[in-house]
ROVO-586148 format. One record per residue (C-alpha): residue in one letter; x, y negated, z negated. Coordinates in pm, whole numbers, plus 50000, padded with zeros to 5 digits. Example, Ala and Ser with C-alpha at 12.3 -4.5 7.8 and 13.67 -1.06 7.14 Angstrom:
REM ROVO-586148
A512305045049220/S513675010649286/
***
This chain:
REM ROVO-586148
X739270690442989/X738760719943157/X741370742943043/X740630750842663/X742970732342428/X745180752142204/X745980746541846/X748490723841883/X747320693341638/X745850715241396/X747400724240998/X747130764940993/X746750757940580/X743810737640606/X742030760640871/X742480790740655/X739690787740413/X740150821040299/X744000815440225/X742980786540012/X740400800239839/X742140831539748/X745730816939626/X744140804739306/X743200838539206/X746390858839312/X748670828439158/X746630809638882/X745130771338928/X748670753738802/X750730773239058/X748690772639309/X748200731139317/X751470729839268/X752430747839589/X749600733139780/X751480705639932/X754110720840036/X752240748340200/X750310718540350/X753460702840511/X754190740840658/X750690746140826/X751130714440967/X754460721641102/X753860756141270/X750930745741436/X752980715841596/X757200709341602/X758370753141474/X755150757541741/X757490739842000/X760330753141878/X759720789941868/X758500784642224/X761860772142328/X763730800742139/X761940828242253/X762120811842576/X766130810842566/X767300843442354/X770850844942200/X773610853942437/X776410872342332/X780120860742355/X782790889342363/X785750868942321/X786790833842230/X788160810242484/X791990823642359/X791020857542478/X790650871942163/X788200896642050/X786020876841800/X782760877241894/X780350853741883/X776560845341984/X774930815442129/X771530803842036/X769390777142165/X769080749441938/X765420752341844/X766350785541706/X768860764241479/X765940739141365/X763790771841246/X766660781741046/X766890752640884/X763310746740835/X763390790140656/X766800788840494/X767030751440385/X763650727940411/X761380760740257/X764420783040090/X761900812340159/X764800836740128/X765610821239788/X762040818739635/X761540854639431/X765540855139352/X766000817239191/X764020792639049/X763880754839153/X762700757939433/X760470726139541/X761410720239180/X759300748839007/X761380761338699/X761110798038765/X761600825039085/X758220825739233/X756180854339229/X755800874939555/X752770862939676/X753900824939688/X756480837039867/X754510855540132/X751890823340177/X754910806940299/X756130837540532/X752610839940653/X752510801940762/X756020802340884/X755340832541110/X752160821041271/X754800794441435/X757850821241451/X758170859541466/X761670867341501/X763640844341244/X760940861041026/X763460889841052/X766860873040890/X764420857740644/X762980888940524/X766840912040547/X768950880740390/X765970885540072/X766300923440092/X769780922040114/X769680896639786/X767520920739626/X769620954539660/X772600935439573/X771000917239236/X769870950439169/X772830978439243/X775590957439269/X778530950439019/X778600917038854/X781580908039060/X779690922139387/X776950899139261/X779090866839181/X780920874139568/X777600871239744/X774710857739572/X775500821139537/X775880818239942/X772790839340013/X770700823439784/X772090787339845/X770520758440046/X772730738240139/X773180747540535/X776480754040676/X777780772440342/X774260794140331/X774950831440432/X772550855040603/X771700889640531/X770790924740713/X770290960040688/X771830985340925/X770421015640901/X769501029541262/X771831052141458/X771761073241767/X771301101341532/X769031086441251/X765911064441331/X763421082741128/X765021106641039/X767981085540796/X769511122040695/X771371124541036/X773291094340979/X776561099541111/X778471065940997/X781501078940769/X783101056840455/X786411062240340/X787771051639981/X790721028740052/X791711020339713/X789360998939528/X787510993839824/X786081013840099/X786311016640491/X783461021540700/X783521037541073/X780911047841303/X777941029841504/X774581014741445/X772671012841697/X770060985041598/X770900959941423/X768980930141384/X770090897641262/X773370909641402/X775940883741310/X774850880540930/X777610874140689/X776420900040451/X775420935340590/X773890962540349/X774310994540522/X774171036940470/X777431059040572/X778061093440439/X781241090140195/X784071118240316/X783351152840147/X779641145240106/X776511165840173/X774261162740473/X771271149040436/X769831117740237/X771591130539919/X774891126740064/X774471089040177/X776051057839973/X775051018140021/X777370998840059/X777450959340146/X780160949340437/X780850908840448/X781600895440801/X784670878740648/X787570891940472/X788540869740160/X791610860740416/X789470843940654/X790070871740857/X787380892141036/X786090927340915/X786600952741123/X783460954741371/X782230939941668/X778600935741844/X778960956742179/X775920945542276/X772430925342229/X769210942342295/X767200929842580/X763710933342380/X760480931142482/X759510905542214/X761000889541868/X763530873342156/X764700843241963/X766300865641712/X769740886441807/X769220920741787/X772410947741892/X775130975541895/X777650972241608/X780650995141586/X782271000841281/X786161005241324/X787291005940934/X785410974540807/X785940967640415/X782740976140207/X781800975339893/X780201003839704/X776540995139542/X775061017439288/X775931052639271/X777451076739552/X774971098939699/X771911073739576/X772051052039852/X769261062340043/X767401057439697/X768481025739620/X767921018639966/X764521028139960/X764110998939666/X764750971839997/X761830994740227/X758840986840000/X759930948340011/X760430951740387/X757050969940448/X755580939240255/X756980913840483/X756400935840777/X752870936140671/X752300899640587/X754120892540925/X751190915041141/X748540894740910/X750730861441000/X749750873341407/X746500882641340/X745530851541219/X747450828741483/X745400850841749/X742400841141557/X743170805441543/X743780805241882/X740490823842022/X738330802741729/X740090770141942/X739090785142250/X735260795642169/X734610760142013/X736040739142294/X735770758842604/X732030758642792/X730320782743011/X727040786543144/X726150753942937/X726880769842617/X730260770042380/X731630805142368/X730990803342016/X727680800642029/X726720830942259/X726310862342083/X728960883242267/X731520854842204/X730250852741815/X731000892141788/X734460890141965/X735280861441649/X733680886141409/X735840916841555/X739020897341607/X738820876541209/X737900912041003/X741040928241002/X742900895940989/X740500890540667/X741350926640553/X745310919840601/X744960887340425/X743340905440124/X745190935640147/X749280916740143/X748160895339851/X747550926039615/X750380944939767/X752640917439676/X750800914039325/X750950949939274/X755170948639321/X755260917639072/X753660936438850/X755280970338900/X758840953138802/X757700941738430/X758990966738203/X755190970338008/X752690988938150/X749270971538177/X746200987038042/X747551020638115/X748481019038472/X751331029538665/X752000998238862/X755091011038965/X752951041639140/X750301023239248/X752811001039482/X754521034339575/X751221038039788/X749531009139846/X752910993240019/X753191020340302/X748981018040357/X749320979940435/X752190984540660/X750511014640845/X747320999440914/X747730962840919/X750500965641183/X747790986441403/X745190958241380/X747600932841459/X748320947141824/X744530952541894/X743840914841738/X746510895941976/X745470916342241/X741840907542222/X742570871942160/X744210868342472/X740940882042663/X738990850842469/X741210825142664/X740910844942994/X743710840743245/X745220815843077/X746330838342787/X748130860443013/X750350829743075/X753940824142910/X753140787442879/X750560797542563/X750950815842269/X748980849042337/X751780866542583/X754670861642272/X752200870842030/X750860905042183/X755180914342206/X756200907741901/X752780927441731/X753780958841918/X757090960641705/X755150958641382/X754380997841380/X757861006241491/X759970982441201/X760371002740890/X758861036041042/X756751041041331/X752941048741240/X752921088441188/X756271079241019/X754611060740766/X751701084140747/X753601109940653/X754751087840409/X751651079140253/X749891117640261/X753441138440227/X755521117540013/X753121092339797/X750221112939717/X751971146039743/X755271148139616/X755031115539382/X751761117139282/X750711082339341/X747081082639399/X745561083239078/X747311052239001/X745741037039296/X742661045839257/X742761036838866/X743600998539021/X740650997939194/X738571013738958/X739150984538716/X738360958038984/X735110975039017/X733960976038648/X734920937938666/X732180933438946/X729590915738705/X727610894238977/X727710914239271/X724950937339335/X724650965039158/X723600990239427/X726770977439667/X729170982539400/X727671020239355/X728391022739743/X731771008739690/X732391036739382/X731151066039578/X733281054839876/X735941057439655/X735311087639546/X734681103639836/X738081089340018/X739991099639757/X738601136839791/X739551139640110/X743031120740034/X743881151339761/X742351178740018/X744431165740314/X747681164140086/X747011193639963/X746521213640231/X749221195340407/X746721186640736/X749641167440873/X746871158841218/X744621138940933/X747441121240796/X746771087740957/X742971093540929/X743511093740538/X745961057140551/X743511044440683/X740221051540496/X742511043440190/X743351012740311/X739601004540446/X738061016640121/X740820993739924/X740100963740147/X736600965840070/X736730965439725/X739060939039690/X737090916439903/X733950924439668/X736240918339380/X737850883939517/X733800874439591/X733480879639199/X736430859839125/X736040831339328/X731750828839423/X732920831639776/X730120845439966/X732250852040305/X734420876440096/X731670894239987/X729840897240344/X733620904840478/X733710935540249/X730260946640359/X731710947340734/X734420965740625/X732170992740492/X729720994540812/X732150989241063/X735201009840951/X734241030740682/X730581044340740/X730541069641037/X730531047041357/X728911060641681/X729851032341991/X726551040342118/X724391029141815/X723040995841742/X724790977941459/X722930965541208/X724800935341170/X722270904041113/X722720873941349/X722470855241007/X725470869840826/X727410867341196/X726660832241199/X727070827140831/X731150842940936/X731870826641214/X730970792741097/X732390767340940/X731350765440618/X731670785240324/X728640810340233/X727240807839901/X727360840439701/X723840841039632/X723000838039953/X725430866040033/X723970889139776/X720790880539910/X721790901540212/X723210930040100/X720090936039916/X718240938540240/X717130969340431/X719430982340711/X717420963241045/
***
């Protein structure tokens, strides 16, 4: 064939060594055999039938209905029905939604911890992007509602939006964006009124995805309150009144968006809807902020999800496709554009599963060893969401360039994923947003970094059998990152904000890679971490000759997994 295949027929579980290698380490042996099959029977599927599917949706995106056929005002949108068979794969076949809320789940006693939750997101959304969306806001939703809400708040809306079972199941959101407030979520403008036990909301949001959820977790400003976050409430609006009646708001519009198309995204406006108040007046942008480091997970396990889908893809393309006699693969500008495209995706991987480990860990009530999970997680969850959701529009990009014309075409996978990566930085804070975040906020006003960098301190004292002069390098890198971390912060540098996210998140990466090569003997992780270091933490000059080895690129871009002898082997040599 002349036209490169794509990866239809593949199992996106089986291809991803690293994912397999690494769940037994982030999960524990029992767990992680346990889940295997089931994550088996989900690679399989997005590479394949959600594959075909999310084509179809993203092909056909909702359509909004005003009125019914009566002429009255109730609202209504239209999907395609592939968009209905990824539902029901998410909500019902997989219960991702469910999995960290509930246990029996595939049967397993207990809620599963975060990162089995995110190996199933990450499959799911190499098939699907935008349902990734209600999956993520129906848990986040579930989770500030577990959390703030009143055991009668709970009992209203936690069975159905933690439930199975189809038709009864009901989805979540958050509505937070206005006119007013994007970023900046102190201008909110949306008004609640107390109406006896209950409250009334007015006003407009202006972006609201996942926009005909049954359950709606939202921020007004309660009458009499303060501008400003410290005058916001959250409150939790159902799309039906206990009467069978609808609330009071309509969808004025859907958003014509440049990707995540299968999913409905629009204008709501509020006209005295009944809400419920969760947690404490003038907390809500607090409590809120409990949902945002969930969300930036997902966000960030989502731009790792499209990362590695692009590097399926170009890996499918390089093997199969021939020019000038040779596979791609096998010619030493298409072996670098496979290393350059798989690091970051490797650095994502690496990088969500100790975010999400980090979170499990921060929510025990005992502290461990001495460190402030809670702190640590503060940090580390705005870092992976910064950087990783960078990468991920630079991967898909450069994927498509490894299929050539044919990637620019709708009819494969490159075009949807390069649309729906660009949102990535712009979902839960836009980069210098979330920089801000990280130098500002984290390091400056909450004092996170010391918990960080106590983290990663430990992993290094744990790094027994990998050389000893690399795991110097890795401590001095440390060291010196976080320097310049405290100076910026300090000094409030707000133009080296980003510069710092992301040496903290490159320095992090590397570590962890080093520490997961420990762990597991996996040789790749270990030669991964030692690109990290000489492509995006050393100085880099784009005029200089790398000093990358043809043997360690061939030893990562092949099939097989490198032996960690062999691995340590090369770090110990001299710089060619």
């Amino acid at each position: 064939m002349a036209v490169a295949p794509d990866t239809r027929g593949q199992n996106f579980y089986r291809e991803d060594r690293a994912l397999k290698v690494l769940l037994p380490l982030y999960l524990g042996s029992e767990l992680a055999q346990f889940l295997a099959p089931h994550l088996n029977t989900l690679g399989h599927r997005a590479a394949n039938d959600l594959d075909e599917h999310a084509m179809l949706a993203n092909a056909h995106p909702p359509v909004l209905h005003p009125r019914d056929r009566f002429g009255r005002d109730h609202d209504w949108i239209e999907y395609h029905p592939s968009y209905r068979v990824l539902e029901r794969a998410a909500f019902d076949e997989f219960q991702i939604h469910a999995m960290s809320h509930r246990g029996g789940v595939f049967g397993w006693t207990d809620p599963l911890p975060l990162v089995a939750k995110h190996a199933f997101t990450y499959l799911f959304n190499q098939a699907e992007f935008g349902l990734g969306c209600p999956i993520n806001v129906t848990d986040s939703a579930a989770h500030l509602i577990r959390k703030f809400g009143s055991r009668e708040i709970q009992d209203r809306f936690l069975p159905r939006m933690l439930c199975s079972t189809g038709g009864e199941h009901w989805q979540g959101a958050q509505f937070i964006t206005e006119q007013e407030g994007g970023s900046d979520v102190g201008t909110i403008a949306t008004r609640a009124e107390r109406h006896r036990d209950r409250w009334r909301i007015h006003g407009e949001k202006w972006f609201c995805s996942n926009a005909d959820a049954e359950v709606v977790t939202l921020l007004a400003r309660p009458s009499g309150a303060p501008e400003g976050t410290p005058g916001l409430g959250l409150f939790v609006v159902p799309r039906m009144l206990d009467s069978g009646e609808r609330n009071n708001y309509r969808i004025v519009r859907l958003k014509d968006k440049l990707g995540t198309r299968s999913m409905a995204s629009g204008e709501i406006t509020f006209e005295g809807a009944e809400a419920f108040q969760l947690g404490e007046l003038g907390n809500g942008f607090r409590h809120m902020a409990e949902m945002i480091n969930w969300s930036r997970l997902s966000n960030g396990v989502k731009s790792a999800a499209l990362m590695r889908r692009a590097v399926h893809d170009a890996r499918t393309v390089a093997q199969s496709r021939e020019v000038f006699g040779h596979k791609i693969a096998n010619l030493p500008l298409g072996k670098r554009q496979l290393l350059k495209l798989t690091l970051p995706a490797e650095q994502a991987l690496t990088m969500w599963m100790f975010v999400a480990s980090i979170l499990d860990a921060a929510e025990k009530p005992d502290s461990q060893g001495g460190i402030d999970f809670k702190k640590c997680a503060r940090l580390a969850t705005p870092v992976l969401k910064m950087r990783a959701t960078r990468d991920a529009r630079s991967v898909t990009s450069d994927a498509m360039e490894m299929r050539g014309g044919c990637g620019y075409i709708e009819e494969f996978v490159n075009p949807r994923l390069v649309r729906d990566a660009l949102l990535g930085s712009i979902w839960e804070g836009t980069t210098n947003i979330i920089a801000i975040d990280v130098v500002r906020r984290a390091i400056g006003r909450n004092d996170c970094l010391q918990a960080f960098v106590d983290v990663l301190k430990d992993k290094l004292h744990a790094l027994r059998g990998i050389d000893s002069k690399y795991v110097v390098e890795l401590d001095t890198w440390l060291d010196r990152c976080t320097e310049f971390a405290l100076q910026v912060a300090t000094s409030e540098e707000e133009q080296h904000y980003r510069q710092v996210a992301s040496a903290l998140y490159h320095v992090c990466t590397a570590i962890l890679m080093a520490w997961e090569a420990n762990e597991t003997d996996s040789g790749s992780r270990l030669l991964w971490s030692q690109l990290v270091v000489d492509h995006r933490v050393a100085e880099y000059s784009p005029v200089q000759k790398r000093a990358t080895s043809e043997e360690l690129i061939d030893l990562l871009v092949g099939e097989e997994e490198v032996n960690i002898d062999d691995a340590n082997d090369l770090l110990k040599r001299p710089l060619a």
